[in-house]
PDB file with SEQRES, HELIX, SHEET and CRYST1 records, atoms N, CA, C and O in Angstrom:
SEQRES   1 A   68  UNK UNK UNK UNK UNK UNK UNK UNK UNK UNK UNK UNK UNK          
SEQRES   2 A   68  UNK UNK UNK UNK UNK UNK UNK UNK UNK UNK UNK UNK UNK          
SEQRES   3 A   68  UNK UNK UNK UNK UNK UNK UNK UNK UNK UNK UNK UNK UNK          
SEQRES   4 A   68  UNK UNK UNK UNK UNK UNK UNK UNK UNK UNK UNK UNK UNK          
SEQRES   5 A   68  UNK UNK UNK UNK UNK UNK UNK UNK UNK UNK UNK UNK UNK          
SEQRES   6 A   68  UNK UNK UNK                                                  
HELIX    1 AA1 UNK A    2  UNK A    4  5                                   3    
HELIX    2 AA2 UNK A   10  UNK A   65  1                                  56    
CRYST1    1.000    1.000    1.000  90.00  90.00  90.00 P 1           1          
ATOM      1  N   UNK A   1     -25.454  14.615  32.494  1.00  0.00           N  
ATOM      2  CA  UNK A   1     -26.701  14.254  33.162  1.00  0.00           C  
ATOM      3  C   UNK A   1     -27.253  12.947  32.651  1.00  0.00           C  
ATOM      4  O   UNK A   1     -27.479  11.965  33.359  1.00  0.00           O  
ATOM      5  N   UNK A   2     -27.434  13.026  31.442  1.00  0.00           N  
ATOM      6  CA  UNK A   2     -28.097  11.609  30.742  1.00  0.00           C  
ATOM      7  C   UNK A   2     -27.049  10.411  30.945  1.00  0.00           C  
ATOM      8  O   UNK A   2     -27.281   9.278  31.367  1.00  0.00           O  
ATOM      9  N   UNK A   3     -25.988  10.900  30.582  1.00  0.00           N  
ATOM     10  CA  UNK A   3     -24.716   9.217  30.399  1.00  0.00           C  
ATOM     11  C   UNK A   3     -25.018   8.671  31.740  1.00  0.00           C  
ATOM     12  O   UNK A   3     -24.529   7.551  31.888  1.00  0.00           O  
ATOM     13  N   UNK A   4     -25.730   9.153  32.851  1.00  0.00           N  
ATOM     14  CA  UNK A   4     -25.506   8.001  33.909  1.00  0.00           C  
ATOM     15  C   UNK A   4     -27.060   7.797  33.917  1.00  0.00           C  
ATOM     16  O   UNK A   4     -27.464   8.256  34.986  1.00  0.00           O  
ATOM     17  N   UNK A   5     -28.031   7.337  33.229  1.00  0.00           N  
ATOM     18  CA  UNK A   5     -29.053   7.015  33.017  1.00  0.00           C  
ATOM     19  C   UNK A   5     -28.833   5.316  32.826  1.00  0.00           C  
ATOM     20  O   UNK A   5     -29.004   4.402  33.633  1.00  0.00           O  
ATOM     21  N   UNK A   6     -28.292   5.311  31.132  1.00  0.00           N  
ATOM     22  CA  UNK A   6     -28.053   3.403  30.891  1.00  0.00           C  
ATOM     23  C   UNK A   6     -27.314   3.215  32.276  1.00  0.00           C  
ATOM     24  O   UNK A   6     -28.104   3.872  32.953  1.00  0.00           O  
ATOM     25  N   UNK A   7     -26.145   2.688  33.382  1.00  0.00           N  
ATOM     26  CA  UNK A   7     -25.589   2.630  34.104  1.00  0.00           C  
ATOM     27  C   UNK A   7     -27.031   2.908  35.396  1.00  0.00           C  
ATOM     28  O   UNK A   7     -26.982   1.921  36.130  1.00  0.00           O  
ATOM     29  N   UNK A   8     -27.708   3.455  35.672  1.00  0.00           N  
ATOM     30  CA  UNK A   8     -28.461   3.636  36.613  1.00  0.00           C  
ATOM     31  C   UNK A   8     -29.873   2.291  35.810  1.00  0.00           C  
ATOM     32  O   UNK A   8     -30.928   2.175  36.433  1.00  0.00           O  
ATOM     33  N   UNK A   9     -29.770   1.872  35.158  1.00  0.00           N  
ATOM     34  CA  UNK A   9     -30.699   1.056  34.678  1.00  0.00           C  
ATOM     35  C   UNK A   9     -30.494  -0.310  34.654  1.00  0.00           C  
ATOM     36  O   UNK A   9     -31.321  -1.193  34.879  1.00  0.00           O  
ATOM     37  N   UNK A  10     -28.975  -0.449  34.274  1.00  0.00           N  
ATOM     38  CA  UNK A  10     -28.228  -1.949  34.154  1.00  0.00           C  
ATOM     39  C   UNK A  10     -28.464  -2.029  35.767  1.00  0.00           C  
ATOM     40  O   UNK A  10     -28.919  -3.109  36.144  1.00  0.00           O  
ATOM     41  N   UNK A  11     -28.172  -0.833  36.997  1.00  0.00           N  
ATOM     42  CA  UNK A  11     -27.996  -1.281  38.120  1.00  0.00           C  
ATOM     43  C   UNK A  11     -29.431  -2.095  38.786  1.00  0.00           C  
ATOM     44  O   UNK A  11     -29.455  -3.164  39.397  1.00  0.00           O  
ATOM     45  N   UNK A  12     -30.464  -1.279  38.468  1.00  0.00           N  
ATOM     46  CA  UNK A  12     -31.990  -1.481  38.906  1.00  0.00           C  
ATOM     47  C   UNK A  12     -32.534  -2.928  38.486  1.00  0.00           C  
ATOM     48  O   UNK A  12     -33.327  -3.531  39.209  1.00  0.00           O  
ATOM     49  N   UNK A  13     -31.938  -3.589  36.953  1.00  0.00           N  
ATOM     50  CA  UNK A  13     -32.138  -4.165  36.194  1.00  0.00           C  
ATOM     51  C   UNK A  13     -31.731  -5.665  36.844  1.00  0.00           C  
ATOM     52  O   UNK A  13     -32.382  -6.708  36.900  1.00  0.00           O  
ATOM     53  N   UNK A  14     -30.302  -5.309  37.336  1.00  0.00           N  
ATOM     54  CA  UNK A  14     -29.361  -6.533  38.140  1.00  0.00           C  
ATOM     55  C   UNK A  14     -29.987  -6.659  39.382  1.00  0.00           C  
ATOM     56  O   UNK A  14     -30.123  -7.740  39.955  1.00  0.00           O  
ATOM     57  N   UNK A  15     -30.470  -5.306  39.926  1.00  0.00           N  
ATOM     58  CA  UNK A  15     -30.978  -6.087  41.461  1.00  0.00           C  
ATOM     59  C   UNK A  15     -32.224  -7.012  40.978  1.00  0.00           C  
ATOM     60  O   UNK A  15     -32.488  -8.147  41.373  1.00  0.00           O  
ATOM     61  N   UNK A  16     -32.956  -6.188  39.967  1.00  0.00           N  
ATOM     62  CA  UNK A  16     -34.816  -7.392  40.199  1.00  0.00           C  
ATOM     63  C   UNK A  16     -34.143  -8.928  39.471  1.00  0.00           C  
ATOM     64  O   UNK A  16     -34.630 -10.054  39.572  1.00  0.00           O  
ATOM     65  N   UNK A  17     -33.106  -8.589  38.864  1.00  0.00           N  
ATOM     66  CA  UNK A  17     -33.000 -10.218  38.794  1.00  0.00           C  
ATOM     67  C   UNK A  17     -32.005 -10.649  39.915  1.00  0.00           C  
ATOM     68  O   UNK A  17     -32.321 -11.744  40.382  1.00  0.00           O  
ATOM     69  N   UNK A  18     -31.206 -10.254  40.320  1.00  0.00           N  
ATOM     70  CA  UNK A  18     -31.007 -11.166  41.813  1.00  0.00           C  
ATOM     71  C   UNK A  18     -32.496 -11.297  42.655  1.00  0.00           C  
ATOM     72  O   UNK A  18     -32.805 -12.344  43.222  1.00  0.00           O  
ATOM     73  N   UNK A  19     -33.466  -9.953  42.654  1.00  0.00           N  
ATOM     74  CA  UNK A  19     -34.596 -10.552  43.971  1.00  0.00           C  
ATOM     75  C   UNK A  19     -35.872 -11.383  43.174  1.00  0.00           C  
ATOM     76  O   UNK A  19     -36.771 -11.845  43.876  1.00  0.00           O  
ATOM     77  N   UNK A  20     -35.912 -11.531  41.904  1.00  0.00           N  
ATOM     78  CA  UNK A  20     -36.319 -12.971  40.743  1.00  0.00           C  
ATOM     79  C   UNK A  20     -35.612 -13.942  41.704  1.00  0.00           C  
ATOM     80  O   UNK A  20     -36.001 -14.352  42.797  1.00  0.00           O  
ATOM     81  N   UNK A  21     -34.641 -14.172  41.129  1.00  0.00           N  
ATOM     82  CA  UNK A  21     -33.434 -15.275  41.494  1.00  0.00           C  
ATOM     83  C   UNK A  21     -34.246 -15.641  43.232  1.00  0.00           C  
ATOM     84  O   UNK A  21     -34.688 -16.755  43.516  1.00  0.00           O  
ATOM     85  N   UNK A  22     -34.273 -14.701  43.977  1.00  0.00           N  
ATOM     86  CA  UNK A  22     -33.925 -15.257  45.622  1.00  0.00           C  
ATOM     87  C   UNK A  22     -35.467 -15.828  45.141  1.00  0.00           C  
ATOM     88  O   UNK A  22     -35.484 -16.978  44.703  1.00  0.00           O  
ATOM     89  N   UNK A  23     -36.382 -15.300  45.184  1.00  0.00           N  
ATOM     90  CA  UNK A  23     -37.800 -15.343  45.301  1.00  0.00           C  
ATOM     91  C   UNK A  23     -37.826 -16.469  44.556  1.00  0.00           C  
ATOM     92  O   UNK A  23     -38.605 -17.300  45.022  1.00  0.00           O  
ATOM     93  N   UNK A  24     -37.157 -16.876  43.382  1.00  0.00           N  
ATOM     94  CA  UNK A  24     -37.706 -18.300  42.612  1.00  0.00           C  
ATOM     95  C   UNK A  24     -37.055 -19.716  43.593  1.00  0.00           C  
ATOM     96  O   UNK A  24     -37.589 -20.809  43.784  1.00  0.00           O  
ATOM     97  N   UNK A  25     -35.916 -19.268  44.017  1.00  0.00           N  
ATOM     98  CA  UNK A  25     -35.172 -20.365  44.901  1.00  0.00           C  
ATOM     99  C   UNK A  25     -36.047 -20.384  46.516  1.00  0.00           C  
ATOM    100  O   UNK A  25     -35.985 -21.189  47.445  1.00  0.00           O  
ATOM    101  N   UNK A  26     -36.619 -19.479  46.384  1.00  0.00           N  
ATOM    102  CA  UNK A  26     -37.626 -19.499  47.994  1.00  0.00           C  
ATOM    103  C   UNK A  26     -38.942 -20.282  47.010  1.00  0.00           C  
ATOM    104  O   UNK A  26     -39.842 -21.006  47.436  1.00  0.00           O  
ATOM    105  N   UNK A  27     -38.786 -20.023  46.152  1.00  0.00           N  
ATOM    106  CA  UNK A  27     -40.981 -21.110  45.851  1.00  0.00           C  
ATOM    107  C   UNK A  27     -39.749 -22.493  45.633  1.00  0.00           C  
ATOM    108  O   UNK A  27     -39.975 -23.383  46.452  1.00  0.00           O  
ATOM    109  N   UNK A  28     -38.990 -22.686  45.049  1.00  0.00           N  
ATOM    110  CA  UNK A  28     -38.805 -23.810  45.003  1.00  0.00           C  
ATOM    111  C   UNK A  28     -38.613 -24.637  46.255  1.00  0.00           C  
ATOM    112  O   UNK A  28     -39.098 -25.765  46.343  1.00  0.00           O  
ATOM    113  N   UNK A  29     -37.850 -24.036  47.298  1.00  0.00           N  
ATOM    114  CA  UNK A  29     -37.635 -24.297  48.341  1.00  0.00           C  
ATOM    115  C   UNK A  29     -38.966 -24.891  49.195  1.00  0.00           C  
ATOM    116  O   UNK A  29     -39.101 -25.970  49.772  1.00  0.00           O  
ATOM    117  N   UNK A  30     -39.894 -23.756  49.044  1.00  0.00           N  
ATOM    118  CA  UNK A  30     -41.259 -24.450  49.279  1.00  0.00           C  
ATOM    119  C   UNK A  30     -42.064 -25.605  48.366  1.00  0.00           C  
ATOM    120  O   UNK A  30     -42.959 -26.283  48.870  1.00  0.00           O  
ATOM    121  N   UNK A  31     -41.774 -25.710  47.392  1.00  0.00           N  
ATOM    122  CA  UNK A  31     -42.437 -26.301  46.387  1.00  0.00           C  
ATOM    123  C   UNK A  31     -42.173 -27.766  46.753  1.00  0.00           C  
ATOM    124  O   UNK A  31     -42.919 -28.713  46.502  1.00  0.00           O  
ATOM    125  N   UNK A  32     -40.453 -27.819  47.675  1.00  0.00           N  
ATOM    126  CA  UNK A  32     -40.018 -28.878  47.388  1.00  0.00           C  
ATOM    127  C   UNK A  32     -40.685 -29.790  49.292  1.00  0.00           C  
ATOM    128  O   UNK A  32     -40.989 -30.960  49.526  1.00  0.00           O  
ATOM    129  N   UNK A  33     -40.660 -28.660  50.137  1.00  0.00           N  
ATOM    130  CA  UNK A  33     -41.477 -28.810  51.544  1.00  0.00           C  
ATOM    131  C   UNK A  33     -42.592 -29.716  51.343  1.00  0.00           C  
ATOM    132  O   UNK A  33     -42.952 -30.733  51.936  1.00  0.00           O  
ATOM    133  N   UNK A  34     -43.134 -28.941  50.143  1.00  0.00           N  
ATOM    134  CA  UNK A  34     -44.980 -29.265  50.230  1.00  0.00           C  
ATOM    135  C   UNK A  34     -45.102 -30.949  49.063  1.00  0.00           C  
ATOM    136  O   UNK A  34     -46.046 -31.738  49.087  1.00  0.00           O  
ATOM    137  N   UNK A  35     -44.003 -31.044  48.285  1.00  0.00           N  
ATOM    138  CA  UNK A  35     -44.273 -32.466  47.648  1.00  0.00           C  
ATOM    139  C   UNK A  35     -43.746 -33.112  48.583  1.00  0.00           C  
ATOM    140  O   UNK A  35     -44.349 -34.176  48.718  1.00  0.00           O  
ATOM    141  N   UNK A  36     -42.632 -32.963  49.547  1.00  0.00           N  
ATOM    142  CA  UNK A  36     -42.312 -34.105  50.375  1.00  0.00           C  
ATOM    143  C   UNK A  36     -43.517 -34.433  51.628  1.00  0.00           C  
ATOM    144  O   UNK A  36     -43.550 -35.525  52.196  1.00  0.00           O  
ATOM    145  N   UNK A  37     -44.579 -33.194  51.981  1.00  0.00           N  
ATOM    146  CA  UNK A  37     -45.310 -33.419  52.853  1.00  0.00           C  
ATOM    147  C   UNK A  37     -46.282 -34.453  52.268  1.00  0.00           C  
ATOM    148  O   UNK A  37     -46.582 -35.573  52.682  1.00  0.00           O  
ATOM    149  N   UNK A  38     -46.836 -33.522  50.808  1.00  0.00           N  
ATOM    150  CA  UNK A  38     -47.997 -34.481  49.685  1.00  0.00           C  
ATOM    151  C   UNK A  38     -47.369 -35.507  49.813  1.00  0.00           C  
ATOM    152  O   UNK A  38     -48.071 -36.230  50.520  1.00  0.00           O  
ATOM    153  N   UNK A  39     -46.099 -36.222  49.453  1.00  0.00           N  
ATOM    154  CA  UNK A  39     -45.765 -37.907  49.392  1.00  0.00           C  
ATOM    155  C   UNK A  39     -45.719 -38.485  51.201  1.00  0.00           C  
ATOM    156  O   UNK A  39     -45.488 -39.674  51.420  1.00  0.00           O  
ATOM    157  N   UNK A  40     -45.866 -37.887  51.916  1.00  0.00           N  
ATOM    158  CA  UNK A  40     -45.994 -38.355  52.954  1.00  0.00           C  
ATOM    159  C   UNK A  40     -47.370 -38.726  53.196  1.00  0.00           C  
ATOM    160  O   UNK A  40     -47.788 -39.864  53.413  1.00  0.00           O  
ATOM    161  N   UNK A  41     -47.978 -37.739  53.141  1.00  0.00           N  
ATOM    162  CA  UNK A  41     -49.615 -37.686  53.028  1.00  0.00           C  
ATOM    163  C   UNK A  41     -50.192 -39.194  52.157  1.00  0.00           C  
ATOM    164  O   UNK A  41     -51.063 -40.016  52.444  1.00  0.00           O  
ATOM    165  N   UNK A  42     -49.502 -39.104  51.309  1.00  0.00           N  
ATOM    166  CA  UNK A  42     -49.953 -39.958  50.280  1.00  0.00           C  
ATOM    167  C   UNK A  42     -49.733 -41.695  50.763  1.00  0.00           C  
ATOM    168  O   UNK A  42     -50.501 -42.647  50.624  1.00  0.00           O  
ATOM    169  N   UNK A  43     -48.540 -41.626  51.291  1.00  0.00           N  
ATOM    170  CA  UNK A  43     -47.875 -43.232  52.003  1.00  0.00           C  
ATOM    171  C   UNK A  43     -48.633 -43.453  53.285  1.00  0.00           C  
ATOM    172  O   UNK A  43     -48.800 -44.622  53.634  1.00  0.00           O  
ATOM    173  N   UNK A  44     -49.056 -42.593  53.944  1.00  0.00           N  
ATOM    174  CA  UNK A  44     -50.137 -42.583  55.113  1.00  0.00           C  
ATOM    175  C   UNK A  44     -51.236 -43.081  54.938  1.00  0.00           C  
ATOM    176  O   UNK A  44     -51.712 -43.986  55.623  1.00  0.00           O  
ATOM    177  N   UNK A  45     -51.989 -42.304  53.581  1.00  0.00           N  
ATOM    178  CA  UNK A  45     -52.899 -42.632  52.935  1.00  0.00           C  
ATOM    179  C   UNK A  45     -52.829 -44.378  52.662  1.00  0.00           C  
ATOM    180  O   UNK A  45     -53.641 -45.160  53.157  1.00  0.00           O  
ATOM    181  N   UNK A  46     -51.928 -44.694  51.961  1.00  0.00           N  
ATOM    182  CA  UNK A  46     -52.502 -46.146  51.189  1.00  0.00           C  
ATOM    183  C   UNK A  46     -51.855 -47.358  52.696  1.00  0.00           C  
ATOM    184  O   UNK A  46     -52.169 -48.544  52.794  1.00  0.00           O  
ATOM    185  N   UNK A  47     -51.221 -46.826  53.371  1.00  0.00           N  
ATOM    186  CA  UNK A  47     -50.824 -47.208  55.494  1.00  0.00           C  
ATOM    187  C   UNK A  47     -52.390 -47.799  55.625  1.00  0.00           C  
ATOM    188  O   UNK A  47     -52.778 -48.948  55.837  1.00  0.00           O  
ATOM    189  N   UNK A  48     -53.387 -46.129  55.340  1.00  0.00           N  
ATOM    190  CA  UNK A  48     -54.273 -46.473  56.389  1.00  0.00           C  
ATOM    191  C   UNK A  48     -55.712 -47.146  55.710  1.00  0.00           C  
ATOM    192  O   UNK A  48     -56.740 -47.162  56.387  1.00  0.00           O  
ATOM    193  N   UNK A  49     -55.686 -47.697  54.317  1.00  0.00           N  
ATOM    194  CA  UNK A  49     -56.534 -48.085  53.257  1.00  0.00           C  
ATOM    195  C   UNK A  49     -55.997 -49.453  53.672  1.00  0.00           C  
ATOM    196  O   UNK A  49     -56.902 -50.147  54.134  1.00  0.00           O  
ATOM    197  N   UNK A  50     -54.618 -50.153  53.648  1.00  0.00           N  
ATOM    198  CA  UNK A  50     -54.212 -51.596  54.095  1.00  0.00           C  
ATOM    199  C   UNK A  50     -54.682 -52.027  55.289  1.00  0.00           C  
ATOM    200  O   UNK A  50     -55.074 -53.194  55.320  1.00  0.00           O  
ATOM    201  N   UNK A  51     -54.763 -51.162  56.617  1.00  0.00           N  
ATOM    202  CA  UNK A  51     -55.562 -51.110  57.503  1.00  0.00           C  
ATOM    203  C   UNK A  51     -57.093 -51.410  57.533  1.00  0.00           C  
ATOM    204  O   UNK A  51     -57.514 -52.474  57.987  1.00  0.00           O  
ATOM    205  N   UNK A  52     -57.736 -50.649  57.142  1.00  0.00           N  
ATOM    206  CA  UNK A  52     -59.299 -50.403  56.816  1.00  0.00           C  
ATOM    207  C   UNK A  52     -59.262 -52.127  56.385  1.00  0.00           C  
ATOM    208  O   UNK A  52     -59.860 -52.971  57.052  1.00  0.00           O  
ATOM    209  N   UNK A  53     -58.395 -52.470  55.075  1.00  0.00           N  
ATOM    210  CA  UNK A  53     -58.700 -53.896  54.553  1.00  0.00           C  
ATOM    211  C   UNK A  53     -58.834 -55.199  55.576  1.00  0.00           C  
ATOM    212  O   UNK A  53     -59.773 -55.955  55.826  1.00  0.00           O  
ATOM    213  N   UNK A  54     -57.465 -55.114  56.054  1.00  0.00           N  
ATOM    214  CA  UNK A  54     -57.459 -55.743  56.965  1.00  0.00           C  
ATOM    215  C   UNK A  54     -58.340 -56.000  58.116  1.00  0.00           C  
ATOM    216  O   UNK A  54     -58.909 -57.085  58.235  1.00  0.00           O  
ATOM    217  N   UNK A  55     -58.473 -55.061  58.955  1.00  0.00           N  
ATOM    218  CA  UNK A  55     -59.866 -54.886  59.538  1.00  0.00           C  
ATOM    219  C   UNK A  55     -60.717 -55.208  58.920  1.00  0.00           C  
ATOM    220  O   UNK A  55     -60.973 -56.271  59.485  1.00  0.00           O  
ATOM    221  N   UNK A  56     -61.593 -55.105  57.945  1.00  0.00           N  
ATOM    222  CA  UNK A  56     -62.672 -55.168  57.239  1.00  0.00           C  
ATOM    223  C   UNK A  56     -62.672 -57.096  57.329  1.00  0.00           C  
ATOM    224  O   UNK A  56     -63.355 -57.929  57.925  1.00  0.00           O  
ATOM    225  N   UNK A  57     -61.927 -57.123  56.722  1.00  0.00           N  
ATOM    226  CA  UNK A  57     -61.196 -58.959  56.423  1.00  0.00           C  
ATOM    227  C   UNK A  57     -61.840 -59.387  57.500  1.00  0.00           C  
ATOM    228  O   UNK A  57     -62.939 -59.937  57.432  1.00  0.00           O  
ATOM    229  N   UNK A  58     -61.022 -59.107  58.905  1.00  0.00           N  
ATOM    230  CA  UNK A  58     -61.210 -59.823  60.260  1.00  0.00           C  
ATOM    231  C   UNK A  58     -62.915 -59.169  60.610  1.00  0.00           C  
ATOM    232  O   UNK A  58     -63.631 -60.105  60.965  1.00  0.00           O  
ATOM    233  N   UNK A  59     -63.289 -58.501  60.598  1.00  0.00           N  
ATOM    234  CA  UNK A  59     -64.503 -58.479  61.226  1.00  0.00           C  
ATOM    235  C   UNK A  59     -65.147 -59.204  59.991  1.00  0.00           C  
ATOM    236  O   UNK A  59     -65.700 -60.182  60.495  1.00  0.00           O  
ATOM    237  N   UNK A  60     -65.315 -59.229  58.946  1.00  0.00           N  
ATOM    238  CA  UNK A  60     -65.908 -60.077  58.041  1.00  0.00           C  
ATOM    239  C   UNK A  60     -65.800 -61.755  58.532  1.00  0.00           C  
ATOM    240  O   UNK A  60     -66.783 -62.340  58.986  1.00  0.00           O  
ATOM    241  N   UNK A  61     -64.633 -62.333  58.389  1.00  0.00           N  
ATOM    242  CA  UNK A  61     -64.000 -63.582  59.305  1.00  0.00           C  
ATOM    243  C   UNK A  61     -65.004 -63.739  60.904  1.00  0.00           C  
ATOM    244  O   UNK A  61     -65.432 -64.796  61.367  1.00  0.00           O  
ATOM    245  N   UNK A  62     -65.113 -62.856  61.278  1.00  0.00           N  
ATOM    246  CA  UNK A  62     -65.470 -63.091  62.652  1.00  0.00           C  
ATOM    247  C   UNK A  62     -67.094 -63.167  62.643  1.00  0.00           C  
ATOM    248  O   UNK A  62     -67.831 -63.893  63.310  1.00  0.00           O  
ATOM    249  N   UNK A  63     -67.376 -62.284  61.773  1.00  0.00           N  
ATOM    250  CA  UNK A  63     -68.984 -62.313  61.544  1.00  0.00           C  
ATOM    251  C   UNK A  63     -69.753 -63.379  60.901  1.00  0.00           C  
ATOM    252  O   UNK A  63     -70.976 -63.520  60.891  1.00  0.00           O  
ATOM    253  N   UNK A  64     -68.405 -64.465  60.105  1.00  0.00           N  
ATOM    254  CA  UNK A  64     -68.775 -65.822  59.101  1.00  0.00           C  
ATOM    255  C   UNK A  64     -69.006 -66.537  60.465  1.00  0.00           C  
ATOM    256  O   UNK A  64     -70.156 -66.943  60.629  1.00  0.00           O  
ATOM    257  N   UNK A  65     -67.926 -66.815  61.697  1.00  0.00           N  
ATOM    258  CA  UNK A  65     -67.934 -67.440  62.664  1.00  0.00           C  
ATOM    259  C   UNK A  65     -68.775 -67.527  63.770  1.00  0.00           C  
ATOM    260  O   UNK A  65     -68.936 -68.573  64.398  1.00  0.00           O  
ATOM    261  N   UNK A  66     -69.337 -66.433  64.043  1.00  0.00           N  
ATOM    262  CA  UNK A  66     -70.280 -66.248  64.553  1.00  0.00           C  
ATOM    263  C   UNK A  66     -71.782 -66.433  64.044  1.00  0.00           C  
ATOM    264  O   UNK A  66     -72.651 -66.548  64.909  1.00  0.00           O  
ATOM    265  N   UNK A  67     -72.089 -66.465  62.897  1.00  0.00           N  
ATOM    266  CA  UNK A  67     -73.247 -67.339  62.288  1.00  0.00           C  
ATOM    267  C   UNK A  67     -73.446 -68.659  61.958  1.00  0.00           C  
ATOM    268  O   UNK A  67     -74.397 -69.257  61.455  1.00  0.00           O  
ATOM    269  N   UNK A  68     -71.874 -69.140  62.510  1.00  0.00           N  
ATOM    270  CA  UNK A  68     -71.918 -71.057  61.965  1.00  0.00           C  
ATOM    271  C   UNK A  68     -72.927 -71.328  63.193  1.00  0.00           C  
ATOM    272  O   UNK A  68     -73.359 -72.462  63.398  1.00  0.00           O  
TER     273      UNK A  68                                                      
END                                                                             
């Protein structure tokens, strides 16, 4: 009765670390989704700050010209 106790434990033991294993390769999997979205986010970001400048520049420029 008991000898198949250790053997019923190694088995229980091996599955939670294979479903560890899947579950850590699924956050990474996501982990790796969500920094490529954040660095997208981020290059958009300083896109649309060069913008804003620029603009800012020309209506500044246009507003010198219009007061000569």
């Amino acid at each position: 009765g008991s000898s198949h106790l250790p053997q019923q434990l190694k088995f229980t033991t091996s599955d939670s670390c294979d479903r560890i294993k899947d579950e850590f390769q699924l956050l990474q999997a996501q982990y790796h989704s969500l920094k490529l979205e954040c660095d997208k986010l981020a290059s958009e970001k300083s896109e649309m700050q060069r913008h804003y400048v620029m603009y800012y520049e020309m209506s500044y420029g246009l507003n010198i010209e219009m007061h000569k």
